[in-house]
N, C-alpha and C positions, 0 to 999 in steps of 0.2 A: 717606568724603568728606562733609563738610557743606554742606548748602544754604543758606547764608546770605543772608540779601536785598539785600546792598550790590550785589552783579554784575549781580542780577537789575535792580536800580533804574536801574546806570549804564548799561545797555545801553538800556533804554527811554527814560533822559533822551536820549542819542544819537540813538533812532532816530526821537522823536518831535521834537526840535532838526531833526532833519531834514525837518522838512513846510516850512521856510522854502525849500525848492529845490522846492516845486511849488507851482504857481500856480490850477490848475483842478480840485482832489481831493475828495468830502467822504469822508468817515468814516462812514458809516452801515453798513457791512459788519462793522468792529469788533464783537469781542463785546460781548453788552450790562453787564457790570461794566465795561469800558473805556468803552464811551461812557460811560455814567455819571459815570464818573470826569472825563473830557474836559467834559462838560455842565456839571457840577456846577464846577470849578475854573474855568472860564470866564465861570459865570453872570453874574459882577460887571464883567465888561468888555464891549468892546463888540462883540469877535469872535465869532463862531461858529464853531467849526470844523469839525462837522457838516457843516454847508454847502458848495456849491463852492465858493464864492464867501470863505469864512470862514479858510482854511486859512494865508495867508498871512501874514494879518493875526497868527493864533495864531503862527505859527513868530515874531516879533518881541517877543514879549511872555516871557522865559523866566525868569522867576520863575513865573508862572504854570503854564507848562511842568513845573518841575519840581514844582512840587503835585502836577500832573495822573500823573506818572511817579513817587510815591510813592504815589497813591493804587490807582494799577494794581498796584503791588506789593507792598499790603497787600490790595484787595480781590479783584485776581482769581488760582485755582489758574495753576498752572505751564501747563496748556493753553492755557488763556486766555491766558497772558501771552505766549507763543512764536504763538501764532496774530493775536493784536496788534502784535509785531514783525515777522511773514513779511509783513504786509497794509501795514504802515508801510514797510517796505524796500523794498517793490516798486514802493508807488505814489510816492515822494516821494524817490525818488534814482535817477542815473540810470547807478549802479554796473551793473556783472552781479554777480551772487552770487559768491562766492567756492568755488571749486571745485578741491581739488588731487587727489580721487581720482584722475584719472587718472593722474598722474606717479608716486604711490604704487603702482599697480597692475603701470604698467610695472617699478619697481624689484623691486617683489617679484619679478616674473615671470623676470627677469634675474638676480635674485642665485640663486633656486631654481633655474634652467638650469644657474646656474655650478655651485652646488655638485655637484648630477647628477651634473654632467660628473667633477667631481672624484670622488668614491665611486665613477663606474663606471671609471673609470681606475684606483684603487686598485686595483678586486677585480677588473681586468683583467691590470695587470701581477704583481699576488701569482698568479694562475692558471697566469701563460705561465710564470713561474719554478717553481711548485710550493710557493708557501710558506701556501697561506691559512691562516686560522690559527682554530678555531672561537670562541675567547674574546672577543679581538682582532674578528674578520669578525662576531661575533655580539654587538658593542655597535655600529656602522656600522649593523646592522642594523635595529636598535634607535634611529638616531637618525635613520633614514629614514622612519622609521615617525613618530617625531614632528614633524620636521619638515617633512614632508609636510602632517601636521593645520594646523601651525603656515601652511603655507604656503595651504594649502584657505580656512581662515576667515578671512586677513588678505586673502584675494582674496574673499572674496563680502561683506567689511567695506567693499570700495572699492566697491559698485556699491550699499548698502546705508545709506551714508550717510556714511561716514568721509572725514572732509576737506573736509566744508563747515558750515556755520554750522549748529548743533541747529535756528535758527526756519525754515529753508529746508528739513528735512527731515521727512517725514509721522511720525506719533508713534508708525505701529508699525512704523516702520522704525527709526527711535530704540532701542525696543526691543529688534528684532533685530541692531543693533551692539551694543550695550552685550554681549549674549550671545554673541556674536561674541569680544568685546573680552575676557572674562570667560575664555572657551576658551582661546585666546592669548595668553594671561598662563600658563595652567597649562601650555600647550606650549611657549613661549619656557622656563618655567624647567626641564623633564625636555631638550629640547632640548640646553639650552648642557652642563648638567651630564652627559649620557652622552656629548657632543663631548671633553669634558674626563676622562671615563674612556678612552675609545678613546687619547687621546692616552697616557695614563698607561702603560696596558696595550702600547702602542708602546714604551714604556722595557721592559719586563721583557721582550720580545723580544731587547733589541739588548745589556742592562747583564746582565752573571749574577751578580757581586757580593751576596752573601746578604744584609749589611745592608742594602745600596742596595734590592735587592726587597723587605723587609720594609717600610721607609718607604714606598715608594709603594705595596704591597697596603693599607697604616694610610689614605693620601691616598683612596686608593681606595674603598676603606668609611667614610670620613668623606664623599666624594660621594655615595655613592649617601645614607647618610644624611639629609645636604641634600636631596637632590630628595626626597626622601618628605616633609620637615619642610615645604618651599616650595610642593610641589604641595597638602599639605592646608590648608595655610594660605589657600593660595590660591580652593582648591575651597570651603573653610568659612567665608571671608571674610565672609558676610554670612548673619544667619537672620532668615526661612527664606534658603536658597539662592538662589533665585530674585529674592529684593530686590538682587541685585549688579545686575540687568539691569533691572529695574522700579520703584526709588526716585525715579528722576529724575522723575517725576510727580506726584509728591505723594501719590500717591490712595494708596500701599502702606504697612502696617505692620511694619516689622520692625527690626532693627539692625546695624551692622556692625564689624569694627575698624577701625583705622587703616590702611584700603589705600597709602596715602603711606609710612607707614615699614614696609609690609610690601618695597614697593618699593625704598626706599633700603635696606632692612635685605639684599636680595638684592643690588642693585649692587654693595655694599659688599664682601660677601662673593666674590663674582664676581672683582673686581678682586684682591681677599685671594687668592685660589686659584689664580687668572695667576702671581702671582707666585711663589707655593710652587712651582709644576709649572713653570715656567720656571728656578728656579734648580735643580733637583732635581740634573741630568744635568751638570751643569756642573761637577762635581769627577772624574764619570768620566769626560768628557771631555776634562779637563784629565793624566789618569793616562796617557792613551793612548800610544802611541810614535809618536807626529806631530812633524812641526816646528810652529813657532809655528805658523805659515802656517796650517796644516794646520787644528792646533786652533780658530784663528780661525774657518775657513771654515765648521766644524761646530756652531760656538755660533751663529755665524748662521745655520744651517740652520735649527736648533732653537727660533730665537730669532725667525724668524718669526710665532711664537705671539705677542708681543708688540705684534703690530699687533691682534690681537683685544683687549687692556686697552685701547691707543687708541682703540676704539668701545666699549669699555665706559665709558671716563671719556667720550667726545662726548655719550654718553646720559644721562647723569645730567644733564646742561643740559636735557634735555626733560623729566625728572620735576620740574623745578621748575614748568613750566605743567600737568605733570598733577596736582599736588598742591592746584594753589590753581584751581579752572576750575569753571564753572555749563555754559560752549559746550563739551559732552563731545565730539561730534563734530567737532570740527574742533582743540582742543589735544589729544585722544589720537593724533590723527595721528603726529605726533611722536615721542610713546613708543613707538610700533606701531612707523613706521619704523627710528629704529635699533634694536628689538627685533629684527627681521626681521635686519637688515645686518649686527649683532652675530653673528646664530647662522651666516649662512650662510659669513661669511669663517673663523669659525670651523670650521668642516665643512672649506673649504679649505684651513686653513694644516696641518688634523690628518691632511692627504691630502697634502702638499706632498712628505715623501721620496719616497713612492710614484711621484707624478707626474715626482719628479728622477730614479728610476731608468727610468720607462720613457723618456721623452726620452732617455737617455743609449742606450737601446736603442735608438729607431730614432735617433739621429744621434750615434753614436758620435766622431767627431771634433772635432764643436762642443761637447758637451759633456765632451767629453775621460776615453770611455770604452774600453774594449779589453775582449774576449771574451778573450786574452793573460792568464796564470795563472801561479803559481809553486809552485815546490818550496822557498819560501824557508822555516827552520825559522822560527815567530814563538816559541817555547818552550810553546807550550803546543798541545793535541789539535787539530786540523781535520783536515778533510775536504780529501783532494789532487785537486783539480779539474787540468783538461785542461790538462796542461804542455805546450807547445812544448819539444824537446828535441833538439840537432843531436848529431848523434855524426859523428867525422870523425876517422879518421887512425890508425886500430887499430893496433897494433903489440906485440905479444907479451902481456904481463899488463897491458897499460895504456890507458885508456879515458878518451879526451877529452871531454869534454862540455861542451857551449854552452847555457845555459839563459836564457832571456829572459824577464824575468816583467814583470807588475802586477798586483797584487789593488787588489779593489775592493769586499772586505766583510767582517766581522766576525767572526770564530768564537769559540764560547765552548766553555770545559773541564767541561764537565758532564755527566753522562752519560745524563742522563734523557731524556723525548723532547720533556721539552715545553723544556729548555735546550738541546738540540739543534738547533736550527734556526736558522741563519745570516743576517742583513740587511745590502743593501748598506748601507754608511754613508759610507764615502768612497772615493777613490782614491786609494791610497799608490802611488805610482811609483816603480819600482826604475832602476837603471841595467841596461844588459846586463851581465853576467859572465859569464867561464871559469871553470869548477872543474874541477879535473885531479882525477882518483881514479886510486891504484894500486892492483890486486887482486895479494892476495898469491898 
């Protein structure tokens, strides 16, 4: 990001346009480059603004004015100039500062509870059933881990400065967000991208299809690839290191790349990769032996995921003010928030069957599930879970039987252990039937 002097200018011609709302002020607290400045650009008229008496008369006069507000921003450092606007804003307007940490602080705290919620429900109902799964359970694991960080430093960024004007915040709290903000940038992008492996790694669970698995172990290692490429990008962004968090003050030497299209270059790809993992499932889906209905009801299962691209395009509208901004604290706001809001619905929507089958367990009726099993052949290998089975009416070689089924999950024909393991995926409803069997 470059510090160009035009933001810096237009905010001082503002805040100094502002001494016309006070009546009773002088200026002698300014630092001494800005009186100067004020001094010197005044000399020829008849205002003082020093004075208490003077300030009025200055705020009328804004040719002047803006002299006075280019001279500040060629002669005094960036401290000076932020501690010139905190003294101007406060004395000569009769605003409150601007302050949204707190509604940022609640959202985080609320979308991190939700997601909790969602990951312990997963590896709750994977337990009750028997299926956890170490590959699967052990990227979850791995995105609790980060976005818990993610969650840590987006909450001490809100008490720390984020979300109000940079001249309203002490300079080395300034500091301390930007290194804040710096962290959570490298956590939002390991974050989203192991959300997006667990979900993947959820296909090869449910699909045994050997092509289908080959493509998404390729998606698979094209992610993780990403996060290595984004996190050191991220991490290297600026040398030394430490100038990501300490440029904004002029005093530091060092250089950086273009954090704007490191940013967009992520989005971008972000929303590219929604889309690949969203249509992946959708031709096995479509193979199944469902009716439409059926099919339907499963691509929108699946298709959940989808609302996570919809926060990822809302957030690309906030990289447009964090691309062009001098007020860091208060337009990263912005990008921080749907950072946050992005990862956690994400966490959610990659917990959603999980969540659909334990609901279906505790309230089997509304969600229209039955512990009710069959012996129906599907043609290919499963596992014959608890048949209900009536026997009635014996009579020499000949055995009536009543079987009543519905399955409610998926069996695959392969005999290894890690293709062995079963996921609900939907409810196919049988009718009742009679099959008569003669024994010879």
């Amino acid at each position: 990001m470059r510090f160009n002097r035009s933001p810096w200018l237009a905010m001082s011609i503002f805040l100094l346009i502002s001494l016309c709302r006070s009546q009773t002020h002088n200026f002698s607290s300014l630092p001494s480059c800005a009186q100067n400045c004020v001094k010197d650009t005044f000399a020829s008229t008849t205002c003082h603004p020093l004075s208490s008496s003077g300030a009025s008369c200055a705020c009328r006069d804004t040719a002047t004015l803006d002299k006075a507000s280019d001279c500040i921003a060629t002669s005094c450092g960036r401290k000076d100039q932020l501690s010139a606007l905190n003294l101007t804003f406060r004395a000569c307007t009769n605003k409150t500062a601007r302050d949204r940490s707190t509604s940022y602080r609640h959202i985080n705290v609320a979308f991190y509870i939700l997601a909790i919620l969602a990951m312990g429900t997963q590896w709750l109902v994977r337990f009750s059933v028997g299926r956890l799964h170490w590959l699967d359970d052990g990227s979850l694991v791995m995105v609790l881990a980060v976005d818990t960080l993610l969650f840590v430093v987006c909450y001490k960024m809100s008490w720390t400065g984020l979300g109000r004007d940079i001249w309203n915040v002490p300079f080395e709290q300034i500091t301390i967000t930007l290194l804040h903000f710096w962290v959570s940038e490298i956590a939002y992008f390991s974050t989203l991208g192991f959300v997006k492996i667990s979900f993947l790694l959820f296909f090869l669970q449910i699909f045994p299809e050997k092509r289908f698995r080959r493509t998404v172990w390729t998606v698979i290692w094209l992610q993780i690839a990403s996060i290595i490429a984004f996190d050191l990008a991220a991490t290297f962004v600026c040398t030394p290191i430490s100038f990501a968090w300490e440029r904004w003050d002029g005093e530091h030497t060092g250089k950086c790349i273009n954090n704007n299209a490191l940013a967009f270059t992520h989005a971008a790809h972000s929303i590219l990769t929604d889309f690949v993992t969203l249509s992946l499932p959708i031709t096995q889906i479509w193979n199944l032996h469902l009716g439409l209905k059926k099919k339907i009801g499963v691509l929108l299962m699946f298709s959940v995921g989808a609302f996570v691209t919809v926060v990822s395009m809302l957030r690309l509208r906030s990289l447009v003010h964090f691309a062009n901004t001098t007020n860091m604290t208060w337009d990263y706001l912005e990008a921080s928030l749907w950072s946050v809001i992005e990862c956690q619905v994400a966490i959610i929507c990659t917990c959603m069957p999980s969540i659909r089958l334990g609901l279906s367990r505790l309230f089997p009726n509304i969600m229209g599930s039955t512990n009710h099993s069959t012996a129906k052949d599907t043609g290919a290998p499963s596992r014959r879970s608890h048949a209900l089975t009536a026997f009635s009416g014996l009579t020499g070689n000949e055995i009536n039987v009543q079987t009543t089924f519905k399955t409610s999950h998926m069996k695959k024909g392969q005999t290894n252990d890690d293709e062995r393991s079963f996921v609900q995926l939907v409810e196919i409803e049988g009718d009742s039937k009679s099959v008569k069997t003669s024994a010879s």
